[in-house]
C-alpha positions as a Markdown table, in Angstrom:
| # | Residue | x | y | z |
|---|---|---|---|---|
| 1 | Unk | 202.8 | 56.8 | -33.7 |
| 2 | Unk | 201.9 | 53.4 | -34.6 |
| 3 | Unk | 203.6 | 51.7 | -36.9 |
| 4 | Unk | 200.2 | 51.3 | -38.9 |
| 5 | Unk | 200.4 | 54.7 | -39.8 |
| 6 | Unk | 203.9 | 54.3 | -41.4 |
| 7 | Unk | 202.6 | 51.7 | -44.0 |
| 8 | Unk | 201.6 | 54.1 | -46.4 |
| 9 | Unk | 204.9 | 55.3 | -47.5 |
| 10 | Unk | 207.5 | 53.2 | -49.2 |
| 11 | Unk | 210.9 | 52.7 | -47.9 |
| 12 | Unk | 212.5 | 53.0 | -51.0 |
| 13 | Unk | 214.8 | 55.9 | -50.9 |
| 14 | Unk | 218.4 | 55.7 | -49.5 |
| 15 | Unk | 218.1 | 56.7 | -45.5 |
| 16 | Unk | 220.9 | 58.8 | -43.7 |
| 17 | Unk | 220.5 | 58.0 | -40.2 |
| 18 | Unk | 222.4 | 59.6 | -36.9 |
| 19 | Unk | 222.6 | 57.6 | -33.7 |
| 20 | Unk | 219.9 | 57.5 | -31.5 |
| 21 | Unk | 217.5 | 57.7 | -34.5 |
| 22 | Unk | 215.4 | 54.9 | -35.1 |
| 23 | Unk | 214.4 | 53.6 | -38.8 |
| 24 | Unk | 211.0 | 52.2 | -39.8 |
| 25 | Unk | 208.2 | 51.7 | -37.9 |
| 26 | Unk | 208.7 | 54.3 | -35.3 |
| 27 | Unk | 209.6 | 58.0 | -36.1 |
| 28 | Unk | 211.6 | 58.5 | -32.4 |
| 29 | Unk | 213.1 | 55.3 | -30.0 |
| 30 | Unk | 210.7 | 54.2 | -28.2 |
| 31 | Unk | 210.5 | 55.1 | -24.2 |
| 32 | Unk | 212.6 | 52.2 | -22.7 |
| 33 | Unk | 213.4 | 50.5 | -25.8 |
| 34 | Unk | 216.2 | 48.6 | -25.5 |
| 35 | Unk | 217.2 | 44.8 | -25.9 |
| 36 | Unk | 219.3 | 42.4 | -23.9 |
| 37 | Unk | 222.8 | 43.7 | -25.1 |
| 38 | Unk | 222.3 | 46.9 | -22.6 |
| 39 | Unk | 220.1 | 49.4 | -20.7 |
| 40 | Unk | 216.9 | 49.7 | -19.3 |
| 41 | Unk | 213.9 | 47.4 | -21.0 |
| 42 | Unk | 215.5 | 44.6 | -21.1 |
| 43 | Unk | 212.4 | 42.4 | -21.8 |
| 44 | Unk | 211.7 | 44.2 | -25.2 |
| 45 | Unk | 212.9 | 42.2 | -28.5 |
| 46 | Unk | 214.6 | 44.9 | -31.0 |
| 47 | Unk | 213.5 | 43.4 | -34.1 |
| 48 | Unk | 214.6 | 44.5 | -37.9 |
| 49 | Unk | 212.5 | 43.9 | -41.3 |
| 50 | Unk | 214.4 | 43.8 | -44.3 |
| 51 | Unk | 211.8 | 43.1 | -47.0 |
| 52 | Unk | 211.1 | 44.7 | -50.2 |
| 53 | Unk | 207.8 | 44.2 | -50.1 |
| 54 | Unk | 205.5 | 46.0 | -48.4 |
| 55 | Unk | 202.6 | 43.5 | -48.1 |
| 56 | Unk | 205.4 | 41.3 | -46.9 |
| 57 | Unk | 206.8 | 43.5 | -44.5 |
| 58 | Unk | 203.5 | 44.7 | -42.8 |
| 59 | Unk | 202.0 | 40.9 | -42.6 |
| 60 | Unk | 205.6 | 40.5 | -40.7 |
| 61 | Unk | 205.3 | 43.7 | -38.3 |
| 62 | Unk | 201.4 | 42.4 | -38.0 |
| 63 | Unk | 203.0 | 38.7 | -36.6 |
| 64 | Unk | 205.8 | 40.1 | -34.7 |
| 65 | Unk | 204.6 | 43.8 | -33.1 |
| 66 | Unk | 203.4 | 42.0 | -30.3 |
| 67 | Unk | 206.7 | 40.8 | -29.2 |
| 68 | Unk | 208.9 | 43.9 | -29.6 |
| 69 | Unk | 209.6 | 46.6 | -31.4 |
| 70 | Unk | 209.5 | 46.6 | -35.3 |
| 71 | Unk | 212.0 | 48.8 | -37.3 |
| 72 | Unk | 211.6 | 48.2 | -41.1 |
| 73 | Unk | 214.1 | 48.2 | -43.9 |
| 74 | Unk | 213.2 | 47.9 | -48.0 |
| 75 | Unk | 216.6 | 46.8 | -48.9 |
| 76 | Unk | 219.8 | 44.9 | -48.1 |
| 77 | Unk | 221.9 | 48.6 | -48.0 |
| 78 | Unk | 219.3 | 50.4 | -46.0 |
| 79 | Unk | 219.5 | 47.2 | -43.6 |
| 80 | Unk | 223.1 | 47.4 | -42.9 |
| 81 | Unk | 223.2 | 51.6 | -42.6 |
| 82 | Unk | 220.5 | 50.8 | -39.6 |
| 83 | Unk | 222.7 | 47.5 | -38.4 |
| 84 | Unk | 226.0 | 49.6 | -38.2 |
| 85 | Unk | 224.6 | 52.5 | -35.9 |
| 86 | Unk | 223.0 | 50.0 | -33.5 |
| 87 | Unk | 226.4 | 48.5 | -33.5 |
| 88 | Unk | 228.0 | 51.6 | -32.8 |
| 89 | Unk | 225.1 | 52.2 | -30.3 |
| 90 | Unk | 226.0 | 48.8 | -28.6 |
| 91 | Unk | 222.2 | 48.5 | -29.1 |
| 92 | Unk | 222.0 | 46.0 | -31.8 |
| 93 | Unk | 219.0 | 43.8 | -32.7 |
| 94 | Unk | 217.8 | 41.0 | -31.2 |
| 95 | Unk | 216.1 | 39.6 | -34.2 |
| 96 | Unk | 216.8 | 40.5 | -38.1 |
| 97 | Unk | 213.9 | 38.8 | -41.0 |
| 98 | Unk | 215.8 | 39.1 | -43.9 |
| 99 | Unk | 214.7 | 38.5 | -47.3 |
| 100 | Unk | 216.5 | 37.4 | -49.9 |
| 101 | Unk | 215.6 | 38.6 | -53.4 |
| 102 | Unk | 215.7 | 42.3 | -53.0 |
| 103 | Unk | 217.6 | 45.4 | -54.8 |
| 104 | Unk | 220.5 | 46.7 | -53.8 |
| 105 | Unk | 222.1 | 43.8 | -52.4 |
| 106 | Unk | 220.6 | 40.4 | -51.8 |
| 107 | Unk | 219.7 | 38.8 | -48.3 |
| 108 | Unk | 222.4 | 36.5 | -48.5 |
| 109 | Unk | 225.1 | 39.0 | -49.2 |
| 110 | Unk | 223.6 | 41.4 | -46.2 |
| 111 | Unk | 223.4 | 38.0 | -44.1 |
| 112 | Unk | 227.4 | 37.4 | -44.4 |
| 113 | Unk | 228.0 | 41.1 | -43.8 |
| 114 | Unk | 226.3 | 41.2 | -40.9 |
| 115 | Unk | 228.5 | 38.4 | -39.5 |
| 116 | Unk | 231.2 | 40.1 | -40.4 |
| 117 | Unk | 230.1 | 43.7 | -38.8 |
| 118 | Unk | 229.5 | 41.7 | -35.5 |
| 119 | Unk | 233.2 | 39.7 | -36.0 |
| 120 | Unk | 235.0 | 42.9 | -36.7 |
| 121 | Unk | 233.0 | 44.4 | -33.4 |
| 122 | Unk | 234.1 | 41.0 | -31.0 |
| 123 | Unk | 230.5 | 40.1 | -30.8 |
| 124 | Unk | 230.3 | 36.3 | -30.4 |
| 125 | Unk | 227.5 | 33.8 | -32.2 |
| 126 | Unk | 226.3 | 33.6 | -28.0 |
| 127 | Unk | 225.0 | 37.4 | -28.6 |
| 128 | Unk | 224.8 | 37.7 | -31.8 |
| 129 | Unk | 221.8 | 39.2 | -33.6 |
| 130 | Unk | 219.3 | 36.2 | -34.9 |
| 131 | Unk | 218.7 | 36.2 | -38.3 |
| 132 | Unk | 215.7 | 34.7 | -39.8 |
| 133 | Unk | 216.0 | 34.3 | -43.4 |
| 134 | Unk | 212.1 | 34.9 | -44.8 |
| 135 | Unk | 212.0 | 34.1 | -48.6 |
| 136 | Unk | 209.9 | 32.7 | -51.0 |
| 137 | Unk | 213.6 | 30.5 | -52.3 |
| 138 | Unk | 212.9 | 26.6 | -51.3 |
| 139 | Unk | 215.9 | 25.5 | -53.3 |
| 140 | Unk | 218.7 | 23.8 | -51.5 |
| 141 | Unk | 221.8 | 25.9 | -52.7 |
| 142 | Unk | 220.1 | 29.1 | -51.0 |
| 143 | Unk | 218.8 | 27.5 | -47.8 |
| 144 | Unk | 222.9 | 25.6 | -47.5 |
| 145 | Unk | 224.1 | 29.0 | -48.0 |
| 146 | Unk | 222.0 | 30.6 | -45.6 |
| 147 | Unk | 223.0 | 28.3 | -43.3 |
| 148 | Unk | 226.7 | 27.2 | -43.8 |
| 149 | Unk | 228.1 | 31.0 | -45.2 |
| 150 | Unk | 225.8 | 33.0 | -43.4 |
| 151 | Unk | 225.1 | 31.4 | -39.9 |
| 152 | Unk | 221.5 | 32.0 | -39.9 |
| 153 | Unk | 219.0 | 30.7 | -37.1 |
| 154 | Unk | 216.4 | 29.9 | -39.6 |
| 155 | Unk | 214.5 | 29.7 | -42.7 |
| 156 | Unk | 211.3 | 30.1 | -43.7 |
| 157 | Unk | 209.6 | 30.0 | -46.7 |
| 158 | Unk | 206.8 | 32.5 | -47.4 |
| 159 | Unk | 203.7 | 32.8 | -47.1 |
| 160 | Unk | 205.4 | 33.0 | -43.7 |
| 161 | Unk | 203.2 | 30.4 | -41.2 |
| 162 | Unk | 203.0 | 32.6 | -38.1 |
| 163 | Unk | 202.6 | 29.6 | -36.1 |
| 164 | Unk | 206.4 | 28.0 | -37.6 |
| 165 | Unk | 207.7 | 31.6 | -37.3 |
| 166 | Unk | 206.8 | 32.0 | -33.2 |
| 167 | Unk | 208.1 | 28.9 | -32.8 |
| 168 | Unk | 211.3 | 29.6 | -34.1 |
| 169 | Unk | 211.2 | 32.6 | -32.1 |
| 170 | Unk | 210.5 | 30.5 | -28.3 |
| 171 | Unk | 213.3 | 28.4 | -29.8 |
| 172 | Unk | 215.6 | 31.4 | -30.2 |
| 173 | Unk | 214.6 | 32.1 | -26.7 |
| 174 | Unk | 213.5 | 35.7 | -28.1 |
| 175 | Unk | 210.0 | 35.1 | -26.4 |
| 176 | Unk | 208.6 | 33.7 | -23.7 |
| 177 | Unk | 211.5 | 34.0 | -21.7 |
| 178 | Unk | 209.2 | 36.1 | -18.5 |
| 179 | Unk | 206.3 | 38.3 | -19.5 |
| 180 | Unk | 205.4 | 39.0 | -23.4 |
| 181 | Unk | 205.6 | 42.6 | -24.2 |
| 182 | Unk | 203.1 | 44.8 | -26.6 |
| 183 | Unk | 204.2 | 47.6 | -28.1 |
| 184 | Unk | 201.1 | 49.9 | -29.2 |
């Protein structure tokens, strides 16, 4: 399954998950998947979607598919649910696009949990997931606290440039870093 055919539903819902399950874009793990914190597939980016947004959300699966594979969350508490099994899995993400205005919880609040779920775990900033904080805030109190509370790797504003946004990505050394992968 694609995860063009997932679109049509909104992930709104609270999600109960099992490990080995995947959430979002695909219904099953893909063959392979895996990311570089363990196992085979090495070269495939793990990548996580929080955005409440739908429009959002499938413009960012659209920029990023070709890189990895997209999982997609439509709010801060879905977002960590999926974060602590791949945790647990010792398959975490790569890459996490977080928004920040969304119900629930906010992207900032999931942001400093998710540094705190990778603390608590003995992961260090070296291997830590990369967080991309992708919001339509400019102001400076929410891109210092991104930054300075949460550790992010980035911010961008939206409309997201896809340009700025692979960039940050080559930066991140998330791509480009042997062959490009494409997930269909």
């Amino acid at each position: 399954m694609k995860y063009h055919d997932i679109f049509a539903y909104s992930l709104t819902a609270p999600v109960s998950l099992t490990a080995g399950q995947c959430f979002g874009c695909f219904c099953q793990p893909p063959v392979g998947c895996s990311n570089r914190h363990g196992g085979a597939g090495e070269d495939i980016v793990k990548i996580l979607i929080v955005e409440d947004e739908c429009i959002s959300r499938t413009l960012l699966a659209e920029s990023l598919s070709p890189y990895g594979v997209c999982d997609l969350a439509s709010n801060g508490r879905e977002a960590l649910e999926v974060l602590n099994l791949a945790y647990d899995g010792e398959r975490w993400y790569d890459l996490v696009c977080l928004d920040i205005m969304m119900p629930e919880m906010d992207g900032q609040e999931v942001l400093t949990t998710i540094r705190t779920m990778e603390e608590a775990r003995g992961i260090d900033r070296m291997t830590a997931t990369r967080v991309i904080m992708t919001t339509a805030l400019d102001d400076p109190r929410n891109i210092l606290e991104a930054f300075t509370q949460g550790h992010c790797d980035a911010y961008l504003t939206k409309p997201i440039d896809k340009d700025r946004l692979l960039a940050h990505l080559r930066e991140l050394q998330l791509i480009d870093r042997g062959q490009r992968i494409r997930v269909d």
